[in-house]
DODRENFI-580779 format. One record per residue (C-alpha): residue number from 1; residue in one letter; x, y, z. Coordinates in pm, whole numbers. Last residue first. Example, Ala and Ser with C-alpha at 12.3 -4.5 7.8 and 13.67 -1.06 7.14 Angstrom:
BEGIN
(pt 2,s,(1367,-106,714))
(pt 1,a,(1230,-450,780))
# end
This chain:
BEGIN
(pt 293,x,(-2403,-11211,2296))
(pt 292,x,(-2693,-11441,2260))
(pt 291,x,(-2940,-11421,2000))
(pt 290,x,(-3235,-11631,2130))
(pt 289,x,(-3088,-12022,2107))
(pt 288,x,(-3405,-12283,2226))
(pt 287,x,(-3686,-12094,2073))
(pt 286,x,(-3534,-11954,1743))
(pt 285,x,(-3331,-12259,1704))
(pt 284,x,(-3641,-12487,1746))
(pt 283,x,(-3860,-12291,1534))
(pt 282,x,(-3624,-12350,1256))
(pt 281,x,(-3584,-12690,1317))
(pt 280,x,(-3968,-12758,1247))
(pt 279,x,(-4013,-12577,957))
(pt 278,x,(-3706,-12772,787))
(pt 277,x,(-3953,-12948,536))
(pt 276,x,(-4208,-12698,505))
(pt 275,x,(-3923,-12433,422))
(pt 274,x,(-3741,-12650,198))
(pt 273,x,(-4082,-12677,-5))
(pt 272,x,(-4102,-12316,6))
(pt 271,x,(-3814,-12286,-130))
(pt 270,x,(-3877,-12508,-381))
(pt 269,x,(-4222,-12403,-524))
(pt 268,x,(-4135,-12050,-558))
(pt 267,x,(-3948,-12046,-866))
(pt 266,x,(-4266,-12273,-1011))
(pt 265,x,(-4463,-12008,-963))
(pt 264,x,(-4262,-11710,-1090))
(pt 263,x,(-4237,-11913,-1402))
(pt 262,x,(-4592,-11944,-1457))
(pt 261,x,(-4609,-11619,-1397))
(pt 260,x,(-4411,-11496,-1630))
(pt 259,x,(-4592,-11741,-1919))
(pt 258,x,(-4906,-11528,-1819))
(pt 257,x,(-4749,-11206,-1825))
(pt 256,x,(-4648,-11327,-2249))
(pt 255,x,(-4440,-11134,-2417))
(pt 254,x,(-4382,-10851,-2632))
(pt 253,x,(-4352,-10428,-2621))
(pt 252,x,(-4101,-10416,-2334))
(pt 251,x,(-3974,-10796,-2311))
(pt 250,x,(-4108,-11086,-2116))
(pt 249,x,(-3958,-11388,-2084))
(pt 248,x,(-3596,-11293,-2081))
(pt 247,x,(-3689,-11142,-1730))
(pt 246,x,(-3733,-11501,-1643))
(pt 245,x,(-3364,-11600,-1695))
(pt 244,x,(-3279,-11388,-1442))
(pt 243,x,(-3464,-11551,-1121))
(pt 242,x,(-3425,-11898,-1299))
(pt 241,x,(-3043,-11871,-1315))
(pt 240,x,(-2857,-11771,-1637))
(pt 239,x,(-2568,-11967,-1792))
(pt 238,x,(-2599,-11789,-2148))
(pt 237,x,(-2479,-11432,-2016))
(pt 236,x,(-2377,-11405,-1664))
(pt 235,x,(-2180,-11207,-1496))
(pt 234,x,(-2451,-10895,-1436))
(pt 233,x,(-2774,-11038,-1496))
(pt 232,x,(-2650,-11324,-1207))
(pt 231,x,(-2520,-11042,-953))
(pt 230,x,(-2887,-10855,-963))
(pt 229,x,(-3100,-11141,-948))
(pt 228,x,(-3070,-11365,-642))
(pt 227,x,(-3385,-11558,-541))
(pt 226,x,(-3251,-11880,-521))
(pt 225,x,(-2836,-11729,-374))
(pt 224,x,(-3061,-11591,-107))
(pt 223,x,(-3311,-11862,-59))
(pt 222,x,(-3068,-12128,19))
(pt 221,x,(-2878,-11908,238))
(pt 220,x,(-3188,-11793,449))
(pt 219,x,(-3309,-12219,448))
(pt 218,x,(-2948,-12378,525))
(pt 217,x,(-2880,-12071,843))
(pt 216,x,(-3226,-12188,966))
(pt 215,x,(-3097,-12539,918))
(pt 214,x,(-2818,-12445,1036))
(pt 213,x,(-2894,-12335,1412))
(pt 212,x,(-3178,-12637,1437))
(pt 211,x,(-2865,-12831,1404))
(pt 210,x,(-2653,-12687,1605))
(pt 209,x,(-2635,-12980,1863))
(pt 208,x,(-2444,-13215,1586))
(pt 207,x,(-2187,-12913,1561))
(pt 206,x,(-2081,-12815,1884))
(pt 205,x,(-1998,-13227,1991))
(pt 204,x,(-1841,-13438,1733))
(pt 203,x,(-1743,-13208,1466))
(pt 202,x,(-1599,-12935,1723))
(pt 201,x,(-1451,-13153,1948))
(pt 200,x,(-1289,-13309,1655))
(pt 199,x,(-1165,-12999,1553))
(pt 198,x,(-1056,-12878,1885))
(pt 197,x,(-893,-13249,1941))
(pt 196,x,(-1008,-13491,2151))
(pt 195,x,(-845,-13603,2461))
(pt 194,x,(-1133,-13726,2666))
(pt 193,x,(-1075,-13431,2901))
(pt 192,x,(-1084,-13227,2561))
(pt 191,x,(-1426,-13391,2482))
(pt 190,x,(-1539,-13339,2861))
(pt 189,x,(-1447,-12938,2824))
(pt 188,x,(-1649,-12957,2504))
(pt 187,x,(-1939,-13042,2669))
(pt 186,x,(-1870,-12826,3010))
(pt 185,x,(-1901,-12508,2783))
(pt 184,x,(-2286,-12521,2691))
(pt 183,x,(-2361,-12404,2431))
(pt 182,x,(-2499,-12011,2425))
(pt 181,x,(-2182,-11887,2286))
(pt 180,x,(-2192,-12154,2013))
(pt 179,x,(-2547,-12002,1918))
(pt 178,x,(-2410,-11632,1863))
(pt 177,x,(-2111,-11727,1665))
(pt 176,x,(-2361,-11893,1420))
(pt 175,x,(-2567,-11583,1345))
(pt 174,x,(-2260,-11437,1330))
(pt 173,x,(-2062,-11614,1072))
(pt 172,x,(-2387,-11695,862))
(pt 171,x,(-2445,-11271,850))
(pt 170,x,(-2094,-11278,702))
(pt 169,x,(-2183,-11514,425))
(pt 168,x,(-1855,-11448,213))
(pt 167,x,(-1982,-11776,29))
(pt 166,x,(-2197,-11551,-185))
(pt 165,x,(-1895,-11416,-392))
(pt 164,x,(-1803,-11779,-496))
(pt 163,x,(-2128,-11918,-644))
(pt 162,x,(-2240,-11727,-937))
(pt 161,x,(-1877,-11701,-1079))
(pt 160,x,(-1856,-12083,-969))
(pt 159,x,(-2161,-12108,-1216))
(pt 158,x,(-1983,-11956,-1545))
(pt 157,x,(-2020,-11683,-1746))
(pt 156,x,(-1723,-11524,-1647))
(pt 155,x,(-1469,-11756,-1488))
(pt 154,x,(-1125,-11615,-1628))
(pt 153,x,(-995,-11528,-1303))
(pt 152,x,(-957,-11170,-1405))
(pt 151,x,(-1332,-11115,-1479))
(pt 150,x,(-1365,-11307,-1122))
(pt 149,x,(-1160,-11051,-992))
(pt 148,x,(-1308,-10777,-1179))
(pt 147,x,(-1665,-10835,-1152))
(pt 146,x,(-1651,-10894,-744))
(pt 145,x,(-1486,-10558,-731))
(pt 144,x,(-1751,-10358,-917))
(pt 143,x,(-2031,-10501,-759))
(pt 142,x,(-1936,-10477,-412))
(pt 141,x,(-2077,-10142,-355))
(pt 140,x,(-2352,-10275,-450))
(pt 139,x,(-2424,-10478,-166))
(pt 138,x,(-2474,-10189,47))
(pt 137,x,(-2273,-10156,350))
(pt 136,x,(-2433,-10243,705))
(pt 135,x,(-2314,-10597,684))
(pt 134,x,(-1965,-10500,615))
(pt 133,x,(-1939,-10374,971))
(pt 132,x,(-2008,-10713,1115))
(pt 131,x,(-1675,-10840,963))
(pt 130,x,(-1497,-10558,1088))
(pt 129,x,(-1619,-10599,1424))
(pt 128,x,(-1538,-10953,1432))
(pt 127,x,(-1177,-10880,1276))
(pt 126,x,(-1144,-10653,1565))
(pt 125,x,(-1285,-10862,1817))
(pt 124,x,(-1005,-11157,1715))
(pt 123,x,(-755,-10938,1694))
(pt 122,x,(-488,-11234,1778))
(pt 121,x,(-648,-11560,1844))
(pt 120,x,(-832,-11664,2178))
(pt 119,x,(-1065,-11989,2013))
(pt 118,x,(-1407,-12063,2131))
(pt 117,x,(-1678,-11831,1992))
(pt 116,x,(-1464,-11655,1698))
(pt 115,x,(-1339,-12003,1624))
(pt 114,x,(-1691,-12157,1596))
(pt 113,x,(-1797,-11879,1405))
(pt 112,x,(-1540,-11928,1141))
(pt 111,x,(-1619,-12294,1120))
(pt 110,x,(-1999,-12269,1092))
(pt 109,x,(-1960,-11976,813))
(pt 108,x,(-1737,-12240,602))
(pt 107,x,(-1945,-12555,628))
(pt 106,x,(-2283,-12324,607))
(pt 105,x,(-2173,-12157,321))
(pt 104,x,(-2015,-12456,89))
(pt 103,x,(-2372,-12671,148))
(pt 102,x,(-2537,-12327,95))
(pt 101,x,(-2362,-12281,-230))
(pt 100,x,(-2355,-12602,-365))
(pt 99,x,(-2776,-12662,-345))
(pt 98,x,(-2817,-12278,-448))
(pt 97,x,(-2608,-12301,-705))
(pt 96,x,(-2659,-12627,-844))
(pt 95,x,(-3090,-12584,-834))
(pt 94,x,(-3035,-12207,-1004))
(pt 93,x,(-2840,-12381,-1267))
(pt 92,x,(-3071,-12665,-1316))
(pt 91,x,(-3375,-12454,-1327))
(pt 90,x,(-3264,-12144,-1600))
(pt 89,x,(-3182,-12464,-1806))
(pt 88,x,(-3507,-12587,-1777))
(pt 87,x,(-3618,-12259,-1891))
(pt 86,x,(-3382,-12267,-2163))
(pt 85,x,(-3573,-12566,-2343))
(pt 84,x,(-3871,-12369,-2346))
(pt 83,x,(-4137,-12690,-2327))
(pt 82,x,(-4151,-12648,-1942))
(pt 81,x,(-4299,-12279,-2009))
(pt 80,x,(-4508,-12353,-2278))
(pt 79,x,(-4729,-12667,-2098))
(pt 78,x,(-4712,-12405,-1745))
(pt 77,x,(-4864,-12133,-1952))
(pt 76,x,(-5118,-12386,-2126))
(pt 75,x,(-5209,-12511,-1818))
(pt 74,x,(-5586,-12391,-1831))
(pt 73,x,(-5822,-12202,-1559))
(pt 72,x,(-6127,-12018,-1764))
(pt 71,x,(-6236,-11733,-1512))
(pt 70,x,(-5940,-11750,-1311))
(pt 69,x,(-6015,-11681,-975))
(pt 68,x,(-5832,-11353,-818))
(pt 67,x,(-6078,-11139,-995))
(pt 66,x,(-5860,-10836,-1204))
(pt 65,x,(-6023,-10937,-1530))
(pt 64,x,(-5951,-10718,-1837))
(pt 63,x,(-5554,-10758,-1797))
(pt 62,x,(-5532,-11113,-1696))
(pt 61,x,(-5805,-11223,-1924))
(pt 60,x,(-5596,-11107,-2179))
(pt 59,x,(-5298,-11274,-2126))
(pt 58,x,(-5463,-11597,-2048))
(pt 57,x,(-5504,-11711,-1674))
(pt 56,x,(-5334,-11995,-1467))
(pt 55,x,(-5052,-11859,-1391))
(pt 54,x,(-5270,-11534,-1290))
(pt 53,x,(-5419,-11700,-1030))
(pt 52,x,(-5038,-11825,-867))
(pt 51,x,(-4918,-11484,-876))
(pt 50,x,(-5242,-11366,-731))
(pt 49,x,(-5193,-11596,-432))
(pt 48,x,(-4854,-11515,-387))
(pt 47,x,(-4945,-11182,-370))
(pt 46,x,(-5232,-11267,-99))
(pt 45,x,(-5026,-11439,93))
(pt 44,x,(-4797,-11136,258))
(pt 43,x,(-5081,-10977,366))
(pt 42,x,(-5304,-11206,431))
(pt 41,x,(-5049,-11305,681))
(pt 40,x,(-5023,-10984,824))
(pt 39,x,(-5426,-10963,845))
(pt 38,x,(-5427,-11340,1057))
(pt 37,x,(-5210,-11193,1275))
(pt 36,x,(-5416,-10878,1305))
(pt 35,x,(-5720,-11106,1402))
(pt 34,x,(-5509,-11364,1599))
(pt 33,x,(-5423,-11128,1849))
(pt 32,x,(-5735,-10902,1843))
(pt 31,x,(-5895,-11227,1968))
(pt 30,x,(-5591,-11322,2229))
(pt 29,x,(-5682,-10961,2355))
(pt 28,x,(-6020,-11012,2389))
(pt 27,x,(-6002,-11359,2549))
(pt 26,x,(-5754,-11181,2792))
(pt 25,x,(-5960,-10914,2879))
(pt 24,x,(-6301,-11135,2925))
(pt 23,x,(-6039,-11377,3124))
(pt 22,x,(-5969,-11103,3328))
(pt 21,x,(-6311,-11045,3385))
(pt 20,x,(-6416,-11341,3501))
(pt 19,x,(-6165,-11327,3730))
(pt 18,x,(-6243,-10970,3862))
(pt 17,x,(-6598,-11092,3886))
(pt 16,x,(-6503,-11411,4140))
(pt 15,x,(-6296,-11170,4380))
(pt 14,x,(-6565,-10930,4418))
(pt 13,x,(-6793,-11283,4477))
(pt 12,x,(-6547,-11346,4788))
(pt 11,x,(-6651,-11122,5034))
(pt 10,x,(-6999,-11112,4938))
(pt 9,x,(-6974,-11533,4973))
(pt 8,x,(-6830,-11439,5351))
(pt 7,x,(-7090,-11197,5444))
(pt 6,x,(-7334,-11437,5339))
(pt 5,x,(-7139,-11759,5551))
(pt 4,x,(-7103,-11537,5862))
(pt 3,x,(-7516,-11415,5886))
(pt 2,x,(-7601,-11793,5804))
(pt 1,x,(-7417,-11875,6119))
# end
């Protein structure tokens, strides 16, 4: 009897090591896991983090001491910076914007998407694929075209010149398209049952359960008309947003790095305050939608 049961614990203790060491390899791997996640997000941080040091810094301190801790911290970049009238300026404008712009975006990219999911129209694929096609062009390309017309519309220098050539959010359109694919048919098919409308259908049942969709949609649009540059140097002149009304700041023989940024600093603050704030949708749609096609 003895004899049985120590054959039978040599039987199994083969068993019990190849366990144990599978959760050796797997505490391993999750280890190497979090250590080269950990050195991406250094990264990408430590910029930021430098950005933010040097705010704090005097001009020369910032060229004789590379340490990320400012020797001598003081505010005096941040107390000249919000007493530059323009620079408040710089603020409001890139605040309207961005706030109009993605508001604007993500009512007309969510419409368009919802008819390229749902509704049979005439060359429907074919405007799709042309509309995807455009996203492999460079942006400059457009440059020259978007000047003219709104040249010829009169609205140079103005914020819907800022505004209206980021509406064409074609990325929006199919980002969108994708997640009303994955919905669920049988809820609209009770709203039409019901006798609702396609639009109504649309505003009281796709749209409420893309939420997490648009607020990731809110928080890329939001950040791409914030941290535009190249399209506000070019129309505008006196109505300048923040990213372009920096580069005023510092000249080629004069200026102030410190004062820069300051103002680099406090461009980041919002979006990464909307971030924070919609953190939790975003995950959401990238866990409960996964680009569908």
């Amino acid at each position: 009897m003895a004899t049985t049961l120590g054959r039978g614990l040599e039987k199994d203790r083969p068993a019990e090591l190849q366990a144990v060491g599978t959760r050796r390899r797997g505490g391993v791997g999750r280890a190497l896991m979090y250590v080269l996640l950990i050195a991406v997000a250094a990264f990408f941080v430590l910029p930021l983090v430098v950005v933010i040091s040097a705010s704090f810094k005097y001009a020369a301190e910032i060229f004789t001491d590379p340490g990320i801790l400012p020797a001598d911290p003081g505010f005096e970049n941040y107390t000249a910076l919000f007493a530059r009238a323009e620079f408040l300026t710089w603020f409001r404008n890139s605040a309207i914007v961005s706030t109009v712009g993605t508001l604007v975006t993500l009512a007309i990219t969510s419409l368009s998407a919802y008819a390229f999911a749902r509704i049979d129209f005439p060359f429907k694929n074919l405007l799709f694929g042309l509309l995807i096609t455009t996203l492999v062009l460079p942006g400059v390309m457009f440059l020259v075209p978007q000047f003219k017309l709104i040249a010829d519309l009169g609205l140079y220098d103005t914020l819907p010149a800022l505004i209206l050539p980021g509406l064409a959010g074609v990325f929006g359109v199919f980002f969108m398209r994708q997640f009303f694919l994955g919905l669920p048919l049988e809820l609209e098919e009770a709203a039409y049952v019901d006798g609702a409308s396609r639009l109504r259908t649309f505003m009281a049942v796709a749209l409420p359960l893309a939420g997490p969709a648009l607020a990731t949609l809110a928080v890329i649009t939001f950040l791409a008309f914030w941290n535009d540059y190249l399209w506000p140097v070019i129309i505008c002149n006196d109505n300048c947003t923040l990213p372009a009304g920096l580069r005023l700041l510092q000249r080629q023989y004069t200026g102030d790095p410190g004062l820069v940024m300051a103002g680099a600093t406090v461009a980041a603050v919002p979006v990464l305050l909307l971030y924070l704030l919609l953190q939790r949708y975003i995950v959401q749609s990238v866990a409960s939608s996964g680009i569908k096609g």
